[in-house]
Wavefront OBJ file of the C-alpha trace (Angstrom):
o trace
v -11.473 -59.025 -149.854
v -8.274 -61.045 -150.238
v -5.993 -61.595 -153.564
v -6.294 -64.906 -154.906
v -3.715 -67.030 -154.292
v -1.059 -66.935 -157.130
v -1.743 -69.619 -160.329
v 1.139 -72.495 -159.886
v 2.101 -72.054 -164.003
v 5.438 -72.271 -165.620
v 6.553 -69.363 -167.217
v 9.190 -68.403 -169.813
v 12.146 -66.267 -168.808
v 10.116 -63.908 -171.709
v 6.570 -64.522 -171.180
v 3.754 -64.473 -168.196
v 1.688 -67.387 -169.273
v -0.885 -66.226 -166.309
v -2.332 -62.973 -165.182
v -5.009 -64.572 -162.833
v -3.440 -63.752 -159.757
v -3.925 -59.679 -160.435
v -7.503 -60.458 -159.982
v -9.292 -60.226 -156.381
v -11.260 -62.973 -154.601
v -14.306 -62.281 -152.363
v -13.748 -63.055 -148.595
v -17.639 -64.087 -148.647
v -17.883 -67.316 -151.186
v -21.343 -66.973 -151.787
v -22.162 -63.623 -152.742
v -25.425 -62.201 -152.907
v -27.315 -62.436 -156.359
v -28.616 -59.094 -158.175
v -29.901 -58.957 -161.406
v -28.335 -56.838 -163.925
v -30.034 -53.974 -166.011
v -29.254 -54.728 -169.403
v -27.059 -57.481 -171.569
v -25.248 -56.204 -174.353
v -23.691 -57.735 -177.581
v -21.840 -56.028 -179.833
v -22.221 -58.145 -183.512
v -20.863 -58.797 -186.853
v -22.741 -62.102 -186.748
v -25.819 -63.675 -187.939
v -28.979 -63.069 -185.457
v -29.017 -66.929 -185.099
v -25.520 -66.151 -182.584
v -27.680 -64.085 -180.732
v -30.063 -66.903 -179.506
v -28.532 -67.827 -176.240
v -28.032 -63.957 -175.246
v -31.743 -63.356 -175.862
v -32.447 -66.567 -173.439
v -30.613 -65.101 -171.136
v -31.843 -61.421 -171.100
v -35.507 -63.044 -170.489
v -34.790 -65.238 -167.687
v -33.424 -62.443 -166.159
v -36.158 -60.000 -166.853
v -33.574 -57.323 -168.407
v -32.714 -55.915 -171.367
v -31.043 -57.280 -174.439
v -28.838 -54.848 -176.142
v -27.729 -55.552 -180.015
v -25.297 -53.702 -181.890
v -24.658 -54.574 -185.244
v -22.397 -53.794 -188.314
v -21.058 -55.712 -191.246
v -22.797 -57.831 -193.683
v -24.115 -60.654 -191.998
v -26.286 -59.115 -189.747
v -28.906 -55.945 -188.970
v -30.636 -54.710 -186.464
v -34.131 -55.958 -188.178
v -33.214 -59.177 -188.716
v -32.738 -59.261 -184.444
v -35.834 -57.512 -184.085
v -37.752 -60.139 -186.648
v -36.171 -63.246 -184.742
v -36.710 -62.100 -181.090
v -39.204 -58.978 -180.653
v -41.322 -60.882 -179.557
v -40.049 -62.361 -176.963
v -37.722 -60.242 -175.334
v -36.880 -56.633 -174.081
v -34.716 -56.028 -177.761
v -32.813 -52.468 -178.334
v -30.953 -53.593 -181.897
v -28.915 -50.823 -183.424
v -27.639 -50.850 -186.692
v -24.261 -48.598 -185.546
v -23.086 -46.806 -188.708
v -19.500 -45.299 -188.865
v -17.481 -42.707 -186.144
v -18.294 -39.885 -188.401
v -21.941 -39.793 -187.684
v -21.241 -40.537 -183.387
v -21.071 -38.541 -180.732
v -17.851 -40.020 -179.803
v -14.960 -37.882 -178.244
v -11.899 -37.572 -181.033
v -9.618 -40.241 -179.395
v -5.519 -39.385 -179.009
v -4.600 -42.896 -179.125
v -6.579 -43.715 -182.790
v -4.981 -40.076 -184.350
v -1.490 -41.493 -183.574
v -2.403 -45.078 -185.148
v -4.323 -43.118 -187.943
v -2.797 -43.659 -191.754
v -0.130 -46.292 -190.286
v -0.145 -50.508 -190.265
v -1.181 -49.975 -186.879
v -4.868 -48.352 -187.391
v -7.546 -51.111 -186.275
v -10.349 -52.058 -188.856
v -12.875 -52.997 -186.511
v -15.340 -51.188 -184.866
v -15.939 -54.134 -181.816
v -14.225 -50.642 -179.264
v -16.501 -48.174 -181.033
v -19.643 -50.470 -179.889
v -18.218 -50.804 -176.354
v -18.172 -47.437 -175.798
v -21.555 -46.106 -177.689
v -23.197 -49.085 -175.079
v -21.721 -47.508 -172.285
v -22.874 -43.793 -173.158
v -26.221 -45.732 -173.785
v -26.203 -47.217 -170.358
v -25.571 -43.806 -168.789
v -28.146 -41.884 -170.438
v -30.904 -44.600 -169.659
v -29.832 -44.592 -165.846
v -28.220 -48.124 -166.024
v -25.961 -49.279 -163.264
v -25.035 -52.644 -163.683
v -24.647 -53.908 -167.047
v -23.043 -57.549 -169.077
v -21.018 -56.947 -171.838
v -21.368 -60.615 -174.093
v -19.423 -61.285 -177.037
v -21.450 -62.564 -179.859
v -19.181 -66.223 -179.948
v -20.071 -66.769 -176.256
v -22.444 -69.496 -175.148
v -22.633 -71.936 -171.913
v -24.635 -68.952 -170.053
v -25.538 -69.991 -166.921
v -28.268 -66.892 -165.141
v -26.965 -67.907 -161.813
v -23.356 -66.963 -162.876
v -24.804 -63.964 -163.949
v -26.691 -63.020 -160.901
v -23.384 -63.969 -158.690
v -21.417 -61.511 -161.014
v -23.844 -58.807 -160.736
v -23.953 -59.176 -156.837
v -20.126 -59.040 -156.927
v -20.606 -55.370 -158.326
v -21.312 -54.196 -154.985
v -17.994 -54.132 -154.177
v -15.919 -54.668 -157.507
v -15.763 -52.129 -160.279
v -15.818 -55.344 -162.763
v -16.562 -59.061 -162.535
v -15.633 -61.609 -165.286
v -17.000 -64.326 -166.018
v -13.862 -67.147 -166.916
v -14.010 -68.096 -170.928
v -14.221 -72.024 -171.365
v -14.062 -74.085 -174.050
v -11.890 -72.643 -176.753
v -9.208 -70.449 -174.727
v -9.375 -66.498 -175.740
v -6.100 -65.570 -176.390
v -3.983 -63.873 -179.057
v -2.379 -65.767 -181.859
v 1.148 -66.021 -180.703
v -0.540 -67.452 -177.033
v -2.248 -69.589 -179.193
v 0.493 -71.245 -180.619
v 2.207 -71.254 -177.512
v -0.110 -72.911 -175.673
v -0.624 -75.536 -178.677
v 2.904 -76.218 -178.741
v 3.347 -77.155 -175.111
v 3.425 -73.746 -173.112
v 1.810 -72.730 -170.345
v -0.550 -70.322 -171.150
v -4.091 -69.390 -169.078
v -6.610 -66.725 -170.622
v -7.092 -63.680 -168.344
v -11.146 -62.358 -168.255
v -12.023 -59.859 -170.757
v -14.825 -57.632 -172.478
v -16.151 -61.047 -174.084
v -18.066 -61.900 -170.809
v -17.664 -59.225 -168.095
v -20.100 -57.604 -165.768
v -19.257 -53.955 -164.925
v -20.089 -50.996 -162.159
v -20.712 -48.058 -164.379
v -21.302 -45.582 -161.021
v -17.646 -46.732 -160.148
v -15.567 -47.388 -163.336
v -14.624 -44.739 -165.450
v -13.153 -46.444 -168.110
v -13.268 -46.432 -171.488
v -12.414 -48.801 -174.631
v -9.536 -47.491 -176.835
v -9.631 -48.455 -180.482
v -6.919 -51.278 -180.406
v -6.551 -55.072 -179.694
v -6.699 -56.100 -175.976
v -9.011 -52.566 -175.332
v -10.834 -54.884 -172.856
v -7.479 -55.280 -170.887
v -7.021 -51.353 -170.455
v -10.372 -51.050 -169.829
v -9.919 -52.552 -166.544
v -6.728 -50.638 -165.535
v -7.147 -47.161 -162.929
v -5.243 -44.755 -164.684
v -1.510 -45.004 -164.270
v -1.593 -46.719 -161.126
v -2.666 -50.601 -161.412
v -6.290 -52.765 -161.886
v -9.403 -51.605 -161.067
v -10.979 -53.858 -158.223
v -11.248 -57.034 -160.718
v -12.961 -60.129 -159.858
v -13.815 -63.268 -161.600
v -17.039 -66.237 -161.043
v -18.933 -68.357 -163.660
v -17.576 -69.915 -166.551
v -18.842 -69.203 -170.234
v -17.536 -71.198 -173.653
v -16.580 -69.429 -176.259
v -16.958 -71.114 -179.811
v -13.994 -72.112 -181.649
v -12.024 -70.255 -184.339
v -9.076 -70.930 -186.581
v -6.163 -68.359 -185.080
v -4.171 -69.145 -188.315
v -5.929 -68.590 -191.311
v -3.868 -66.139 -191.991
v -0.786 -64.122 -190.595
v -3.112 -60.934 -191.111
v -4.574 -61.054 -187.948
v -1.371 -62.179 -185.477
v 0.049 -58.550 -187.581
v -3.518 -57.190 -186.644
v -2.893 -58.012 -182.603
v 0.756 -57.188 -182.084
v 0.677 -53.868 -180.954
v -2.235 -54.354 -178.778
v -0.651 -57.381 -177.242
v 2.566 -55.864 -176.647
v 1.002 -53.036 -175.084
v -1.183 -54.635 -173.011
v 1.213 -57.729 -171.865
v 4.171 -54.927 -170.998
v 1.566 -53.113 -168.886
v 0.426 -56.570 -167.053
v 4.565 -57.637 -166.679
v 4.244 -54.497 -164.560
v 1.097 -55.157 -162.765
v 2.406 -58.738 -162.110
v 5.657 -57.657 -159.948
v 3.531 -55.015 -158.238
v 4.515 -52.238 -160.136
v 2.491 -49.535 -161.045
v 1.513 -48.290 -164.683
v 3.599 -45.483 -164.490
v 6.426 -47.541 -164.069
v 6.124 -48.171 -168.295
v 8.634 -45.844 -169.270
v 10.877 -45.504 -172.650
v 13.054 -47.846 -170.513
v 10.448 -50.368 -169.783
v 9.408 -50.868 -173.034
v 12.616 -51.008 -175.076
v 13.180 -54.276 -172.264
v 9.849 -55.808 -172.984
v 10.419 -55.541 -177.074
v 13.423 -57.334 -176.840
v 11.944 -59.560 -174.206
v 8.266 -60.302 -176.872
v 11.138 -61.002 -179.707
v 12.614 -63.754 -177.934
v 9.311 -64.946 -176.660
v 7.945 -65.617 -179.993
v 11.433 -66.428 -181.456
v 11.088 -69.322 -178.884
v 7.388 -69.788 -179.867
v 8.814 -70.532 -183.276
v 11.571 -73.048 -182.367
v 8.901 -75.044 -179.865
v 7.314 -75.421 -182.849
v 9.131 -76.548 -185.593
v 10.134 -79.283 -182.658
v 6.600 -80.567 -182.578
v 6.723 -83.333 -184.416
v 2.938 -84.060 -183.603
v 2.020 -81.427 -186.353
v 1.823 -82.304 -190.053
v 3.643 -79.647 -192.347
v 0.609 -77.415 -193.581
v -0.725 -76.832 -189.942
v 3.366 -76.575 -189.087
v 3.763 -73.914 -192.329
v 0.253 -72.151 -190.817
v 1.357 -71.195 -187.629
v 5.021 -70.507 -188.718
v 3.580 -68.091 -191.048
v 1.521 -66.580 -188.369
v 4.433 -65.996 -185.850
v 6.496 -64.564 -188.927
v 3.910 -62.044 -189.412
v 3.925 -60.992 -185.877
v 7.817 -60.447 -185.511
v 7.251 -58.475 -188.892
v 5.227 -55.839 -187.410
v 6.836 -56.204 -183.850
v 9.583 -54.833 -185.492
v 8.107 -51.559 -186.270
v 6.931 -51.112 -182.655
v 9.758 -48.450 -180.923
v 9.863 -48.016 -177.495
v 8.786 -44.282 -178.298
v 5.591 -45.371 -179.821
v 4.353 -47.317 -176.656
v 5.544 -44.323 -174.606
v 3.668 -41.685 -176.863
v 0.413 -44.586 -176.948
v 0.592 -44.349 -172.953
v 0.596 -40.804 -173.170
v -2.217 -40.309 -175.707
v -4.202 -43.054 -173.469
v -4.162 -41.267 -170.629
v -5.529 -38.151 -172.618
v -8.407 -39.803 -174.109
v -9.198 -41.311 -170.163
v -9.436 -37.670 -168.999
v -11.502 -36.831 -172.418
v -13.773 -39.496 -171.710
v -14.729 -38.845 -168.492
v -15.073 -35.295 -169.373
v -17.324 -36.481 -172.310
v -19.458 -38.940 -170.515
v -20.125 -35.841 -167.743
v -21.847 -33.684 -170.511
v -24.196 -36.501 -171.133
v -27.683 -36.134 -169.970
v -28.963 -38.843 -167.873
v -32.472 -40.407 -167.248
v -33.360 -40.198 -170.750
v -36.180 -42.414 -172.759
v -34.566 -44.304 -175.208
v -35.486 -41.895 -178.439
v -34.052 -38.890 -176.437
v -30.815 -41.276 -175.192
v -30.384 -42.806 -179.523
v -30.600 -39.060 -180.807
v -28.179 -37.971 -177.881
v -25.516 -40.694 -179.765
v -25.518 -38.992 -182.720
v -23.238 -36.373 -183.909
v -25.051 -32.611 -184.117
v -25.857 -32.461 -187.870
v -26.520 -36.483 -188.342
v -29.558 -38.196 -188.373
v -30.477 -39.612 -184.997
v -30.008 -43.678 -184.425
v -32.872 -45.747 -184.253
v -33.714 -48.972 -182.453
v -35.689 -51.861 -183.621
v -38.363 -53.062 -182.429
v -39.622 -49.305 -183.632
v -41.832 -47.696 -181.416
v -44.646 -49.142 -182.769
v -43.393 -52.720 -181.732
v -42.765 -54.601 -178.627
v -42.103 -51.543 -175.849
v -40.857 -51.326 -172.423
v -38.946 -48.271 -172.285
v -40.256 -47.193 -168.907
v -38.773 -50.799 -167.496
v -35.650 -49.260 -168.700
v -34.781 -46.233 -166.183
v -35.829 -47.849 -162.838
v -32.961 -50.334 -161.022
v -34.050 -53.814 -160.922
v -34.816 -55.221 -157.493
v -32.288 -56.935 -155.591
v -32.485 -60.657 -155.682
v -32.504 -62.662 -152.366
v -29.961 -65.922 -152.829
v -32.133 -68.519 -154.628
v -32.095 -72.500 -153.522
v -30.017 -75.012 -155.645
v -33.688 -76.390 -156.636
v -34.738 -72.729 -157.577
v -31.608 -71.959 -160.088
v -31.949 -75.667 -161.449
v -35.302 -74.779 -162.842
v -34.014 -71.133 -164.219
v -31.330 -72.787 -166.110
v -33.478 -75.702 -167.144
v -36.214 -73.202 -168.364
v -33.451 -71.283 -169.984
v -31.746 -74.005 -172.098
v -35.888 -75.320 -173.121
v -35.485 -72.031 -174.955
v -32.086 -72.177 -176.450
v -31.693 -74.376 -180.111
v -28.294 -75.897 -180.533
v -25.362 -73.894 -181.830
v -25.460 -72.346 -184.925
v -23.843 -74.956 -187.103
v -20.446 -73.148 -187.936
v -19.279 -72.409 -191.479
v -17.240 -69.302 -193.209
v -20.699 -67.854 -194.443
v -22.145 -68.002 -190.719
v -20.034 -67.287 -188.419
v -16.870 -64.738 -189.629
v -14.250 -65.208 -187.151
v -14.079 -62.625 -183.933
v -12.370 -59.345 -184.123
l 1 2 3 4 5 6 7 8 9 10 11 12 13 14 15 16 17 18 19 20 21 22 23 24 25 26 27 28 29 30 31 32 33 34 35 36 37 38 39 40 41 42 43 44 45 46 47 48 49 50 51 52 53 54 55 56 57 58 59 60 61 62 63 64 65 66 67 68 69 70 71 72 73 74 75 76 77 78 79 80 81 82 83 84 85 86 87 88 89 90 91 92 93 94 95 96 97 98 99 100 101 102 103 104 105 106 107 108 109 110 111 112 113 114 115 116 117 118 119 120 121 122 123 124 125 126 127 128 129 130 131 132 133 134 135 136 137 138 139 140 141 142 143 144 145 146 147 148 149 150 151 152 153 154 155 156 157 158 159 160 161 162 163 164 165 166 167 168 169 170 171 172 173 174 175 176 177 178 179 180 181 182 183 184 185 186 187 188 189 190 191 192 193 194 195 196 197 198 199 200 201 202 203 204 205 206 207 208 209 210 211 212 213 214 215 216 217 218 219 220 221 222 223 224 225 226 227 228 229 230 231 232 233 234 235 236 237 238 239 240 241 242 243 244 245 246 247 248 249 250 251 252 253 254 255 256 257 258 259 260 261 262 263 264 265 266 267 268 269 270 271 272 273 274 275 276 277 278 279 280 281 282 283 284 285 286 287 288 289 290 291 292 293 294 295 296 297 298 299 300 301 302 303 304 305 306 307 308 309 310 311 312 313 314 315 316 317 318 319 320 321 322 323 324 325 326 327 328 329 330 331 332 333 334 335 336 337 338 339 340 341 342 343 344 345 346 347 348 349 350 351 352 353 354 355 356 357 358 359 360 361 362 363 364 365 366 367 368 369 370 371 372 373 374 375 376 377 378 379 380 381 382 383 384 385 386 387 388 389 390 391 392 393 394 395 396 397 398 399 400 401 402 403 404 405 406 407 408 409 410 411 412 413 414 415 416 417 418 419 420 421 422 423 424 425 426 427 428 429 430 431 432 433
């Protein structure tokens, strides 16, 4: 395999508007297709988001994986709207207390300040992957639940890029997934290119030992080996991700800011070939100084652009204020001691994930996620519905390459099965953690 060749992209003497060129690029073009074991979503959305991801899972024969939490959605509702049709595991995932989840480092240090997350998008990431373990799953999709444009041929090339990367994204079209300062960058005139992430991304679970810590960007240290640089990373495909308004509110750029500093100091490292390691005290009280000026600059670019009017001017203002508010909490100590902490909780996890038992049925794997004194999970369809567990703990058969004609029909029989989008609205669609 070969590196791909660096993205031509200006960059600010503060910023790295790019990370693509971390990523590796298969010597053979055409790689072969596999199919992948199981999809899975993690959701706060109504089932109606779920549509495309349940096309998807039966084209491809596997199975669809639904975890869901909030208001807007539950695991019956899936199992109601698509039983029927396809290989469904919905779980209704209640809070940590009742998981058997290890006792994370990097969330006791965050615990009781501004910088605890209040989502539980991490939590689901890492109950799938115990899931995928215990059911004997290699190859699995992680799918946000605002992704759409899936294309089973992308997904096949992915999953046939597992035999030789630990991870495979797929690239996120349409509305750009970034962070709300990028956002505002990019809207005022910067150069700024998303980077792959857990919102479309095929992984190795015999090979990657990663897990996801409870914090923005957790898809970005996912991917990382430890203290020393990326996992073998590659990218194919191209999903869409539905749009979103970044400044509603300067909640969330407050929300992000540690997460993106963290993450973005860690790929300024990776990007001059340095290794994690290298993200000393020293390190980081350089990059704080270096994110203030970034978005100090993100600020003056614009109140120059004279192409907004003043509320979406005030909006994103507002938004970049909030973010050099709690940047300025961030020490350099704290991302040393977060490093620290995170590569604690690695060693924890793959301690954890060791004491799991393996080639379970799914009641044995659901009771397995519980906490010892807590009711076991349960899956809908129940096991009186719709049932292929068996399916479940034997590898899907390799896929030969398929003829242009042959994938033309998959995706035309695919998108016969799809509605249109969700019509978007606050009471639909709540915005993405």
């Amino acid at each position: 395999m070969v590196r791909v060749s660096p993205v031509a992209c200006e960059e600010t003497s503060y910023h790295h508007g790019s990370h693509r060129d971390l990523l590796w690029s298969p010597v053979d073009p055409s790689p072969t297709h596999r199919n992948v074991n199981a999809i899975i979503v993690p959701t706060a959305r109504r089932p109606a988001y779920l549509t495309e991801a349940a096309g998807l899972a039966q084209v491809l024969g596997c199975t669809l994986v639904t975890l869901h939490s909030g208001k807007w959605t539950t695991a019956a509702e899936a199992a109601e709207r698509f039983g029927a049709e396809v290989d469904l595991i919905a779980i209704d995932v209640p809070g940590p207390g009742r998981l058997r989840l290890p006792d994370w480092e990097t969330s006791r240090l965050l615990a009781g300040t501004v910088f605890a997350r209040q989502t539980d998008l991490s939590l689901k990431r890492n109950l799938a992957l115990m899931l995928s373990y215990m059911l004997g799953w290699s190859r699995i999709l992680f799918l946000d639940d605002d992704i759409t444009g899936l294309n089973p041929d992308d997904v096949r090339k992915a999953t046939g890029l597992l035999d030789t990367y630990n991870a495979v994204g797929l690239r996120i079209g349409g509305f750009p997934d970034h962070s709300v300062v990028c956002h505002a960058y990019r809207q005022a005139g910067g150069k700024q290119q998303s980077f792959i992430g857990g919102g479309a991304l095929a992984v190795e679970l015999e090979r990657s030992t990663s897990f996801f810590p409870d914090i923005y960007n957790d898809d970005w240290f996912f991917l990382l080996d430890g203290d020393k640089r990326l996992q073998p990373t590659s990218v194919t495909g191209q999903v869409v991700q539905y749009p979103y308004d970044p400044f509603r509110g300067p909640e969330r750029a407050r929300a992000e800011e540690l997460g993106d500093v963290l993450a973005e100091g860690i790929y300024w490292l990776l990007d001059q070939g340095r290794p994690i390691a290298d993200a000393d005290r020293g390190h980081w009280g350089r990059f704080l100084k270096r994110r203030a000026r970034f978005i100090e600059d993100v600020l003056a670019m614009v109140r120059a652009d004279d192409a907004l009017g003043p509320h979406e001017k005030d909006r994103r203002i507002a938004a970049l204020k909030g973010a050099l508010g709690r940047l300025a909490l961030i020490t350099p100590g704290l991302c040393e001691s977060y490093l620290r902490a995170w590569a604690a909780d690695r060693r924890q996890w793959q301690r954890h994930v060791g004491r799991l038992p393996t080639r379970q049925q799914l009641p044995g794997a659901l009771t397995a996620l519980s906490r010892r004194g807590c009711p076991p999970l349960r899956s809908q369809p129940g096991e009186n519905g719709q049932s292929t567990v068996g399916v479940r703990l034997k590898l899907y058969p390799q896929l030969a390459g398929e003829s242009p004609e042959r994938v033309g029909v998959v995706a035309s029989g695919m998108d016969s099965f799809m509605p249109a989008a969700p019509e978007r609205s606050d009471s639909l669609a709540p915005e993405p953690a």
